[in-house]
C-alpha positions as CSV (number, residue, x, y, z in Angstrom):
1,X,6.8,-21.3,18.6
2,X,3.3,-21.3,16.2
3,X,2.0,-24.5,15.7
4,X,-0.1,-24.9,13.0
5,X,-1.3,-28.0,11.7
6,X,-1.2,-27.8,8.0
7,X,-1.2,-29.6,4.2
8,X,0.1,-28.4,0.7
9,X,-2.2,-29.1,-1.9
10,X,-0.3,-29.7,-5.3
11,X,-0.6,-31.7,-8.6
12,X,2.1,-33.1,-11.4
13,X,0.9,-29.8,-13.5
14,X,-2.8,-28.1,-13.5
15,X,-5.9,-29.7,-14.5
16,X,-5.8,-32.3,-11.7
17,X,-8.7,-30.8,-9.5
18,X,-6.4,-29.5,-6.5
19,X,-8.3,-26.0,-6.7
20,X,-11.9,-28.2,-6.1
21,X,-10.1,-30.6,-3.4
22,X,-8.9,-27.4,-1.6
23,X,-11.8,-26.1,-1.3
24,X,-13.9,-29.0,-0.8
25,X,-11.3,-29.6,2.1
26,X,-12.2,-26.7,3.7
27,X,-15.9,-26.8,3.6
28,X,-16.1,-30.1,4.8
29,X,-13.9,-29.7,7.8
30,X,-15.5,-26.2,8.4
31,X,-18.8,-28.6,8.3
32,X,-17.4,-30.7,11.2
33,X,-16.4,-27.5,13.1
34,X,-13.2,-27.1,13.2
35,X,-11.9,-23.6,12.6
36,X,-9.6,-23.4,9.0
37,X,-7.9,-21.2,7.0
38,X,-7.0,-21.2,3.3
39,X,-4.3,-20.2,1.5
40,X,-2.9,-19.5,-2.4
41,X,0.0,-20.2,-3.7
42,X,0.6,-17.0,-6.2
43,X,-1.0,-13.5,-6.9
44,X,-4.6,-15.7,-7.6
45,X,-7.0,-13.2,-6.1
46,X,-10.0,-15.5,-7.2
47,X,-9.0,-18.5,-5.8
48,X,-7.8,-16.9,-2.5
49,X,-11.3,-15.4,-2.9
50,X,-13.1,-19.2,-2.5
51,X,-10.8,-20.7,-0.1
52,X,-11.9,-18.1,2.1
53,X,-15.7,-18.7,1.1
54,X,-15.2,-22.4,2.5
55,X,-13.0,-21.7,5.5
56,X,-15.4,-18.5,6.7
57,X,-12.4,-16.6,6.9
58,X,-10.4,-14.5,4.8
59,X,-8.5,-16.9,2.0
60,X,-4.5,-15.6,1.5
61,X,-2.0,-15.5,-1.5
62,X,1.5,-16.5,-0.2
63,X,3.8,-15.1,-3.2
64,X,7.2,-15.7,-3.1
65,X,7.9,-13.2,-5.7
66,X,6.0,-10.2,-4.0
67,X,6.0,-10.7,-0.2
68,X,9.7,-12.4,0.0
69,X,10.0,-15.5,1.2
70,X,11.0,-14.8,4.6
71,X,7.4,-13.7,4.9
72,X,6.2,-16.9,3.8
73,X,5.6,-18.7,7.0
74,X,5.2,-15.4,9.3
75,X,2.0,-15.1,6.7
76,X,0.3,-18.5,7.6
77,X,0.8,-17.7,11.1
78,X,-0.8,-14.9,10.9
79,X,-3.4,-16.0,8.5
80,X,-3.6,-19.0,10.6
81,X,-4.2,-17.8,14.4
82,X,-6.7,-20.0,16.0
83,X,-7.0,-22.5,13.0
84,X,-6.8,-26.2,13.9
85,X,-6.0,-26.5,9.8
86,X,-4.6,-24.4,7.1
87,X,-4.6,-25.6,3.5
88,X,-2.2,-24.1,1.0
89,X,-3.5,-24.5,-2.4
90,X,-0.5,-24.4,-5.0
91,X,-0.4,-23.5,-8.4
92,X,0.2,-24.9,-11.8
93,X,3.0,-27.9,-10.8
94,X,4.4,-28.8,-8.1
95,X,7.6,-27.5,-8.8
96,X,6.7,-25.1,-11.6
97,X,7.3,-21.3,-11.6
98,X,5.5,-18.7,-13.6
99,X,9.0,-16.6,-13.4
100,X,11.3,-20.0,-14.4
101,X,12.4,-19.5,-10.2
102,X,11.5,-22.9,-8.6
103,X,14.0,-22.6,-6.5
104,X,12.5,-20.0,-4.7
105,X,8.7,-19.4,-5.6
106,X,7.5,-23.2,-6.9
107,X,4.7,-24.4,-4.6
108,X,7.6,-26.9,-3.6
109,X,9.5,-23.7,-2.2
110,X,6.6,-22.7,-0.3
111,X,6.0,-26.4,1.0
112,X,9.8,-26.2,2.7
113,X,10.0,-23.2,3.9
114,X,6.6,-24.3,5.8
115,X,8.0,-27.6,6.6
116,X,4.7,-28.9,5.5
117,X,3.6,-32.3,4.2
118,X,2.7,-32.4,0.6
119,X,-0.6,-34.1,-0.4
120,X,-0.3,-34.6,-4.4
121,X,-3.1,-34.8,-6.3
122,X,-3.5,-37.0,-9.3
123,X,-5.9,-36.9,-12.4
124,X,-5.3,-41.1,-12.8
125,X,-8.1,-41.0,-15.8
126,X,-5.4,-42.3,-18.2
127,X,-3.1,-44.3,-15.5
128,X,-2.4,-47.6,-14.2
129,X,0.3,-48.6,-12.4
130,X,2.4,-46.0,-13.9
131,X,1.2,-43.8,-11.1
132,X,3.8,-45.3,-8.7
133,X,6.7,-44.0,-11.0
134,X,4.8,-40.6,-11.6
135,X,4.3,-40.2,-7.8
136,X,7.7,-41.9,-7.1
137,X,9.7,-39.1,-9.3
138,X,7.9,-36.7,-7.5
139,X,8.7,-37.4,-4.4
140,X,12.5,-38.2,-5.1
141,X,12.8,-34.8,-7.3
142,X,14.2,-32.7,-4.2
143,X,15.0,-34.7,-1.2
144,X,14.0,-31.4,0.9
145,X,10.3,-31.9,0.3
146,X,7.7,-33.6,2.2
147,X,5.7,-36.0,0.1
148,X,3.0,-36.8,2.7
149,X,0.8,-39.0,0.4
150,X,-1.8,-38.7,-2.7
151,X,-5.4,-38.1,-3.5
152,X,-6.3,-40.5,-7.1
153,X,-8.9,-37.9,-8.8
154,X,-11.3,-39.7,-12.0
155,X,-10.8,-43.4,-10.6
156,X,-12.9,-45.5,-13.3
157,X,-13.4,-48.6,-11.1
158,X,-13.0,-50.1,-8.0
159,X,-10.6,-52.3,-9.7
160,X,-9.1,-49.6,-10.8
161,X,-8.8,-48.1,-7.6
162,X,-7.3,-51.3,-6.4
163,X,-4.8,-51.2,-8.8
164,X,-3.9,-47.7,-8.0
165,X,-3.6,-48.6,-4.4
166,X,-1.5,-51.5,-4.9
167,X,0.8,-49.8,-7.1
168,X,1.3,-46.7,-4.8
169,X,1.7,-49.2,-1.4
170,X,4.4,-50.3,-3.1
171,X,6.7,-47.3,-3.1
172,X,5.3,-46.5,0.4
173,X,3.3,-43.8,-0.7
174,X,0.0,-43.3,1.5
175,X,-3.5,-42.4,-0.6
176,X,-5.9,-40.3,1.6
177,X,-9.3,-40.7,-1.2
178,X,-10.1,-41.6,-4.5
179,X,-12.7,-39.6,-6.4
180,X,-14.4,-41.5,-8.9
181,X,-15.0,-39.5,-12.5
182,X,-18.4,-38.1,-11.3
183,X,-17.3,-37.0,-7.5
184,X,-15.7,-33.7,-7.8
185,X,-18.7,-31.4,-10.0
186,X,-18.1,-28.2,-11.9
187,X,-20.2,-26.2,-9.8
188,X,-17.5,-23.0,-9.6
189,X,-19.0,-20.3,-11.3
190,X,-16.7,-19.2,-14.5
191,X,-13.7,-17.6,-14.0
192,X,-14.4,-14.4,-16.2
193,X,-16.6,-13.3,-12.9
194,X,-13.2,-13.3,-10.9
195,X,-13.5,-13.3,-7.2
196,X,-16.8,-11.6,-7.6
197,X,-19.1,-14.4,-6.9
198,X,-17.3,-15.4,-3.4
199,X,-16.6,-12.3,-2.3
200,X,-20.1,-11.1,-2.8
201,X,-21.4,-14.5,-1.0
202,X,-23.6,-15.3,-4.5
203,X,-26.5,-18.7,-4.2
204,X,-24.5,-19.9,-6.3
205,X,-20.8,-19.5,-5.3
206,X,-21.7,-20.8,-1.8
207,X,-23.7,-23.4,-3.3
208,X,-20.9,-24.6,-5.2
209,X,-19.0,-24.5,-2.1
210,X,-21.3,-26.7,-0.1
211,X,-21.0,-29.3,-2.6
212,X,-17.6,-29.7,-3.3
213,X,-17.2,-30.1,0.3
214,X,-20.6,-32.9,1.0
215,X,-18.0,-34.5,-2.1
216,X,-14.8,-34.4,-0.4
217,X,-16.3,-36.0,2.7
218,X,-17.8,-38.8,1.3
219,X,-14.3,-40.0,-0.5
220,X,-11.5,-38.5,1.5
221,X,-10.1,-39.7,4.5
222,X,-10.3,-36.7,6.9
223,X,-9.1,-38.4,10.0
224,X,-6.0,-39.3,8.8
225,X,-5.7,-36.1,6.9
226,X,-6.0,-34.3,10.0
227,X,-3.4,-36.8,11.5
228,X,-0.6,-35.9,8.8
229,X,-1.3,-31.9,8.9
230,X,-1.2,-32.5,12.5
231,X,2.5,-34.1,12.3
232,X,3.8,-30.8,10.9
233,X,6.4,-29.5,13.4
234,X,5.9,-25.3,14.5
235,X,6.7,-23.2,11.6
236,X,9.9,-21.8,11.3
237,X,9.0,-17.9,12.2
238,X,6.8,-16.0,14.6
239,X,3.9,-14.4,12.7
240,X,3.4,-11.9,10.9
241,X,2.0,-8.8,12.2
242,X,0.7,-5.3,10.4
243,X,3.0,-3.2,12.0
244,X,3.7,0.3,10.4
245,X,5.9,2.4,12.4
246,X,3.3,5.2,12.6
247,X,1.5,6.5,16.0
248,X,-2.3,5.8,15.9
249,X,-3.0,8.6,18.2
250,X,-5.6,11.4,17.6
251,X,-8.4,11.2,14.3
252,X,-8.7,8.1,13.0
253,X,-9.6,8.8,9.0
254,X,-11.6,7.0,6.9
255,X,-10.5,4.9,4.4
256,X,-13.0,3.4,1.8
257,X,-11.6,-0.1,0.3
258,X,-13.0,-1.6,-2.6
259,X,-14.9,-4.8,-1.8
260,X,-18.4,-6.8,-1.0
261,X,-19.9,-7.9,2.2
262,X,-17.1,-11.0,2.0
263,X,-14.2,-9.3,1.5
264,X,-12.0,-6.7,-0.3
265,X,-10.3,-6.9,-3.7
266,X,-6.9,-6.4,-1.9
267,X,-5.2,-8.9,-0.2
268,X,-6.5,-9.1,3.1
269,X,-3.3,-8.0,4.8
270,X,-3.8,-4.4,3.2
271,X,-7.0,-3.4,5.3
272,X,-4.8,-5.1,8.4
273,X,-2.4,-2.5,7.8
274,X,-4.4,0.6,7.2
275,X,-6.3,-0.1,10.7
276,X,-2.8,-0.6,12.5
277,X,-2.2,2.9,11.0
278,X,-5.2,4.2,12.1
279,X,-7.8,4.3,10.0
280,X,-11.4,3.3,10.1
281,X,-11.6,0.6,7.1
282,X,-15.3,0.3,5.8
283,X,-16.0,-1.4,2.3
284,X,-17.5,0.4,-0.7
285,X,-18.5,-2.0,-3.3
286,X,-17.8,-0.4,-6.6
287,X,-21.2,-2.8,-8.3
288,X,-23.8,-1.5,-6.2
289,X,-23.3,1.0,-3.8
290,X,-24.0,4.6,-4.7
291,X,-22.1,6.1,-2.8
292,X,-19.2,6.6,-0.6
293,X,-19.3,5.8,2.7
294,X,-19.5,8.8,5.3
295,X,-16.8,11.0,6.1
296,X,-14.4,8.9,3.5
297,X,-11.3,10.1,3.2
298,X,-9.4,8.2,1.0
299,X,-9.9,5.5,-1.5
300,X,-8.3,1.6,-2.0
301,X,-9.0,-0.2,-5.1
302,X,-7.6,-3.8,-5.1
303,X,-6.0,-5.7,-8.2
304,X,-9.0,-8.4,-7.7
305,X,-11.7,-6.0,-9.0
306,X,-12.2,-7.5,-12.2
307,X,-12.0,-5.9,-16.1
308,X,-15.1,-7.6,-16.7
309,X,-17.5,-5.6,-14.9
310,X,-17.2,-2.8,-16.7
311,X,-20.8,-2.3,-17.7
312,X,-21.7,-2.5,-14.1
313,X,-18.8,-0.2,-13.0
314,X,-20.0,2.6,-15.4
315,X,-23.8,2.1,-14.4
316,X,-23.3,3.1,-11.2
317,X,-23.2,6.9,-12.3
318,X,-23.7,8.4,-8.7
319,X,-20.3,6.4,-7.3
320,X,-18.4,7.3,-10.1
321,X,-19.5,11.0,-9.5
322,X,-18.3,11.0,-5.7
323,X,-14.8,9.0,-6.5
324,X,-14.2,11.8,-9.1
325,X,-15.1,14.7,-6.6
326,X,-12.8,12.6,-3.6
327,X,-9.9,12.5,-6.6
328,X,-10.8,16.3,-7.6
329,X,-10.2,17.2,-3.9
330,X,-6.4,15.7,-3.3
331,X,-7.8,12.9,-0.9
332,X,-5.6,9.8,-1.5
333,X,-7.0,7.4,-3.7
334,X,-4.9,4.4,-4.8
335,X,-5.8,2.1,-7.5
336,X,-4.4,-0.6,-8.8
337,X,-5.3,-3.5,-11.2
338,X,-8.4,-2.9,-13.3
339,X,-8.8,0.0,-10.7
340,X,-7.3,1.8,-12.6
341,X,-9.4,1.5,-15.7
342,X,-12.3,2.2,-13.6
343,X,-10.8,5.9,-13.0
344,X,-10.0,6.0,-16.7
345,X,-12.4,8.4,-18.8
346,X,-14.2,4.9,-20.4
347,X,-13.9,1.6,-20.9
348,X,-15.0,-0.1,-24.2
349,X,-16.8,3.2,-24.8
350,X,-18.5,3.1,-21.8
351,X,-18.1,6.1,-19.4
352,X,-16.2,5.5,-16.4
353,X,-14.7,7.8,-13.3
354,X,-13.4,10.4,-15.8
355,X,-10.3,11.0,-13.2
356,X,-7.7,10.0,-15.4
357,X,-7.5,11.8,-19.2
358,X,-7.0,8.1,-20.5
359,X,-9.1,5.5,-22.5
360,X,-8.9,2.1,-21.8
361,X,-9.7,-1.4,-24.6
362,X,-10.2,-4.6,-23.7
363,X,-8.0,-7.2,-26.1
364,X,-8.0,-10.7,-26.4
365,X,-5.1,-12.2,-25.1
366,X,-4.0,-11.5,-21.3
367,X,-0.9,-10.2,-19.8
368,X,0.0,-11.6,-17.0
369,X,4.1,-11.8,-15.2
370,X,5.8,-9.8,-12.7
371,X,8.1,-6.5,-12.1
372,X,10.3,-5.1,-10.7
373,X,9.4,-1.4,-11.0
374,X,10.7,1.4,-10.2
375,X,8.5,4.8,-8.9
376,X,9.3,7.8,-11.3
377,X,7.4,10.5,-9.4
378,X,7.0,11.0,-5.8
379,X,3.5,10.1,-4.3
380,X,1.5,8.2,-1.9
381,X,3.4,4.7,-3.1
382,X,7.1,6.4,-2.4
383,X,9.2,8.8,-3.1
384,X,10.6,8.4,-6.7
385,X,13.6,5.9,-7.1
386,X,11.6,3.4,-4.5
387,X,11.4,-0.7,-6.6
388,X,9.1,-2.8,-5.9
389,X,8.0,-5.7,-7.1
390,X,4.7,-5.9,-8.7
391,X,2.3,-8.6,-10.2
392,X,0.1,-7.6,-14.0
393,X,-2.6,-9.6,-14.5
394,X,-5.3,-7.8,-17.2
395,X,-5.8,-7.9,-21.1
396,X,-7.2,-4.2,-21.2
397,X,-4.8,-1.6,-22.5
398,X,-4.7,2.2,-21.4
399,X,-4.4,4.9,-23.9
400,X,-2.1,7.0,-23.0
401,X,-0.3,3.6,-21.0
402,X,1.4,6.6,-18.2
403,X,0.2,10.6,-17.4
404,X,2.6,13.7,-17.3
405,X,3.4,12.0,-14.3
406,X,3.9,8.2,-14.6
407,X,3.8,5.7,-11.6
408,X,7.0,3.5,-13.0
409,X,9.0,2.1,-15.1
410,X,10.7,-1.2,-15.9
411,X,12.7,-3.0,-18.2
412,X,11.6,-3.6,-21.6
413,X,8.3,-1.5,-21.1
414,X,7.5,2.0,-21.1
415,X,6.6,4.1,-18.4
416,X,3.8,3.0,-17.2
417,X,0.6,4.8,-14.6
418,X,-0.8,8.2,-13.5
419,X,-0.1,10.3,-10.6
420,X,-2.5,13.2,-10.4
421,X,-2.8,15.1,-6.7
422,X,-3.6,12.4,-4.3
423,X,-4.1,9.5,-6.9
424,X,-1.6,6.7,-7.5
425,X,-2.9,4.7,-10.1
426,X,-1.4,2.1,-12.1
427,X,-1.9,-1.9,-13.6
428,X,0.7,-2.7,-11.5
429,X,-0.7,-5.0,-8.1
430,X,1.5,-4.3,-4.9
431,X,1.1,-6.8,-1.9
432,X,1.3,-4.5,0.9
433,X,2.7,-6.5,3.4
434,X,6.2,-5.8,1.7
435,X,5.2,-2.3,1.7
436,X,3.6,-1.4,5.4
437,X,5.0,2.0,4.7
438,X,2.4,2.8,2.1
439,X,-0.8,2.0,4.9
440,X,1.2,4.6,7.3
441,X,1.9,7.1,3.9
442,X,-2.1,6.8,2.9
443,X,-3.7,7.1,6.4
444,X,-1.0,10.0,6.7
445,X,-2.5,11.8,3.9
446,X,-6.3,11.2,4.7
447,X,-5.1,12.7,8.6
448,X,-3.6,15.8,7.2
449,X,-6.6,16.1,4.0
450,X,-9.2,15.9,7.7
451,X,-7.7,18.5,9.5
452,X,-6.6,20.9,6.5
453,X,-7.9,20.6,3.0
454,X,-5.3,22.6,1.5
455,X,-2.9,20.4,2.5
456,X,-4.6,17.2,1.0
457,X,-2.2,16.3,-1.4
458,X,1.4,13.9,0.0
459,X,4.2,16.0,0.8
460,X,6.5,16.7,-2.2
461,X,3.1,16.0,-4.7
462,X,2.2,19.0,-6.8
463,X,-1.1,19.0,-8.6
């Protein structure tokens, strides 16, 4: 049995300051010195990006869509180990789904397949007593979920606290803080800078940070927090480990993954993986290192690296060099995300990695859903014919959208990707730990490139 004491973090829809409360959770029971960990509801590399900022450890996504949701709780144990708290930060409504599957991948899923209490928070700006109805359907919507209690967000007054309280004592309903309008500050720096800002451990990200948790402190209830995360019974699986099926004996490559000194714009099980296969993981961050680090082998680009950096991506001429002479050479190099733009020829006009014959725009507008995809050419991902599920997140388009040699296919959408030698490359975001047999497949590659450059390139992968 894992035992984890633990809390969902949802609202009635967004826009009801869960994403600061998580995090000021975090920090201000980091602050007290207890070990935490934070988790995401969703493919949100950004906000995985802070909770890990405030808990001082890596902060996870827990998708139902891309990992399964057998993996669900195996993940928080994992992601968990040692913590005296995990908070799972959900997204948009409690029971809301970006793919209309609530059923399965609403933060309401997630809750019970943890078996974890739900803490709701409320924006009460514009509500009375009406909250106890709100809070009331809520609870009653799915007699499967845990409604542990509620955090009031913009209180006006302490009598309008009062009523708040009064209202919500009388369904039963516990209330663990009440922000007044002032308590919870903007401080998060703007979304357009992605995960950058936590990842790269900015003044001002962990300033922001800091504050939201010195905020949470002074108006929730930690104690009795603690008490109800405490109450949650062992989860329901053993946890997860990155295990790949591959023998770790003899050179142990190295594999470059994009990132900054606080993390890597993959999900943090993918460097988990690669190490259990073998490799030496060291970070290369794409902004301001110039070059690779020694004896690199192969190449990981994350989905979190964001579109917007692409005047900083293209000044760093020396790194762009070495990632085109590592691509030129058949070394495995898999991209994903805006990764893929930054191997493109430019971006906006602005020179890029030149690996790819492709030119990529950035639109207004954003595409964001999932796939299901399916490989069309054999390479460091899979054999062709291997479906995955996938997460797109990006308003930049390619031109051409696939090479000679596309990466997938779906319905409704054209082949989509490049692969060229040892370079997967595509829009597409993987979680790996669905797919441990593309760590073994990569570090497999990078072994045989080591010992025999003429054999650099995946079995079964022409140039």
């Amino acid at each position: 049995m894992t035992v984890v004491p633990r809390l969902v973090l949802s609202a009635p829809s967004s826009g009801h300051g869960k994403n600061a409360l998580s995090i000021g959770l975090l920090a201000a029971f980091a602050d007290r010195g207890l070990d935490v960990a934070g988790f995401k509801v969703g493919p949100d590399h950004v906000d995985a990006a802070y909770l890990g900022l405030a808990a001082g450890r890596p902060g996870r996504t827990l998708d139902p869509r891309l990992v399964g949701a057998d993996r669900i709780a195996p993940l928080v144990g994992h992601g968990a180990a040692g913590a005296g708290l995990a908070v799972v930060q959900g997204s948009m409504g409690l029971y809301d789904s970006l793919a209309g599957r609530p059923e399965s991948e609403s933060t309401a899923a997630v809750a019970t397949a943890l078996r974890s209490p739900v803490v709701l928070v409320v924006d009460v700006a514009a509500t009375g007593q009406s909250v106890a109805a709100l809070v009331h359907g809520f609870r009653s919507y799915d007699e499967q979920l845990w409604l542990g209690g509620v955090i009031l967000n913009r209180v006006a007054s302490a009598r309008h606290e009062e009523l708040l309280r009064e209202a919500l004592d009388d369904i039963g309903v516990p209330v663990y803080g009440a922000l007044r309008r002032q308590d919870l500050p903007s401080v998060l720096p703007a979304r357009r800078y992605g995960a950058v800002p936590a990842l790269a451990r900015t003044e001002e990200a962990t300033r922001a940070v800091r504050r939201l948790g010195e905020a949470v402190a002074a108006t929730v209830e930690l104690d009795r927090l603690l008490g109800l995360a405490r109450s949650a019974p062992p989860l329901p699986a053993p946890p997860w480990a990155p295990e790949v099926g591959r023998e770790t004996a003899g050179s142990r490559p190295v594999v470059a993954v994009a990132g900054a000194p606080g993390g890597s714009y993959s999900h943090a099980e993918t460097a988990e993986l690669l190490r259990a296969a073998g490799a030496e993981v060291v970070t290369v961050d794409p902004l301001h290192d110039e070059a690779l680090p020694a004896g690199t082998g192969a190449l990981v680009v994350g989905g979190g690296l964001p579109e917007s950096y692409a005047g900083q991506l293209s000044a760093n001429r020396r790194l762009c060099i070495a990632v085109a002479e590592l691509a030129r050479t058949g070394r495995p190099v898999v991209a994903e995300g805006a990764g893929l733009l930054w191997l493109a020829r430019e971006l906006d006009g602005l020179p890029m990695c030149g690996v790819l014959d492709a030119v990529g725009t950035r639109r207004d507008g954003l595409v964001v859903g999932y796939r299901e995809a399916t490989a069309l050419t054999d390479s460091l991902v899979g054999p062709a014919g291997t479906v995955v599920a996938g997460h797109k997140e990006h308003s930049s388009v390619l031109t051409p959208r696939a090479g000679a040699r596309p990466a997938w296919s779906w319905d409704g959408g054209a082949p989509e990707g490049f692969v060229w030698r040892g370079v997967h490359a595509s829009q597409l975001t993987l979680h790996w730990a669905a797919y441990p047999q593309l760590a073994a497949r990569l570090v497999d590659a990078a072994a045989r490139a080591a010992a025999d450059p003429a054999t650099a390139r995946p079995h079964g992968v022409p140039a």
